[in-house]
C-alpha positions in Angstrom: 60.7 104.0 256.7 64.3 103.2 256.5 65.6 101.6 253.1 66.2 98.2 255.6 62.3 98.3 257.0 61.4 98.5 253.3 63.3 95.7 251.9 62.2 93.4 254.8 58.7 94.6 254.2 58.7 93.4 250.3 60.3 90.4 251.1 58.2 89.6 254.1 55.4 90.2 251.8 56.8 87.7 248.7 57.7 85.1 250.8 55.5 81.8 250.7 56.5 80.6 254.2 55.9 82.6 257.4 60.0 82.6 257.9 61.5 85.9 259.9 63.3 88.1 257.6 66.5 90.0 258.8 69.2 91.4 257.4 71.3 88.7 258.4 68.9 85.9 256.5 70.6 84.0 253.8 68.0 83.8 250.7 68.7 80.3 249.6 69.8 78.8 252.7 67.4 80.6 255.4 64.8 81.5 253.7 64.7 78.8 251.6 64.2 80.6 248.1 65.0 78.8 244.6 66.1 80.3 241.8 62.4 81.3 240.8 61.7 82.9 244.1 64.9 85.1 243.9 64.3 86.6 240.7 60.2 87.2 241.9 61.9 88.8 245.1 64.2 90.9 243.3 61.8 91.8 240.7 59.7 93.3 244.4 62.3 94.9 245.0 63.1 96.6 241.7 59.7 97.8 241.9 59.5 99.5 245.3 62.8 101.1 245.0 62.3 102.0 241.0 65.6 100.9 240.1 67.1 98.0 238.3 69.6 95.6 239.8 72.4 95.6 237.0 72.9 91.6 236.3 76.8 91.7 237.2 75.4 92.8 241.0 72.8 89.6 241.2 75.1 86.7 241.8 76.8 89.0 244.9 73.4 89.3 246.7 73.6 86.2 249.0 71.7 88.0 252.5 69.3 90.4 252.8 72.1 92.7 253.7 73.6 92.4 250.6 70.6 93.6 248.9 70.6 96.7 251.6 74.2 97.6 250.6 73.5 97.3 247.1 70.5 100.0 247.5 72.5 102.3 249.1 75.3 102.0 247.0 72.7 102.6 244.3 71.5 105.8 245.9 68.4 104.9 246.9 66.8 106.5 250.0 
């Protein structure tokens, strides 16, 4: 499973409405996630990946994207 199939599998999985997840969705304005949901999100997807999003990287991560960049920028595979 690619590192994009698994962050739209934990987010799919968190998300309290049945909204489609892709890489282009936009957390707060597409998915409709608060501030509440972003951190749980993120927190899912510390945990699958084993790594931790350093704070300075968190306000950048507008799309799921974003979070896919960030991942591989990280070095995760």
């Amino acid at each position: 499973m690619t590192i994009k199939e698994r962050v739209i599998k934990v987010i799919s999985k968190n998300m309290e409405n049945q909204t489609e997840v892709k890489p282009e969705s936009r957390l707060v304005d597409d998915l409709e996630v608060d501030s509440f949901g972003r951190i749980m999100l993120l927190n899912a997807v510390e945990d699958e990946f084993n790594i931790t999003i350093k704070d300075e990287d968190i306000d950048g991560l507008v799309t799921v994207n974003d979070i896919i960049e960030k991942l591989e920028k990280y070095g995760v595979a």
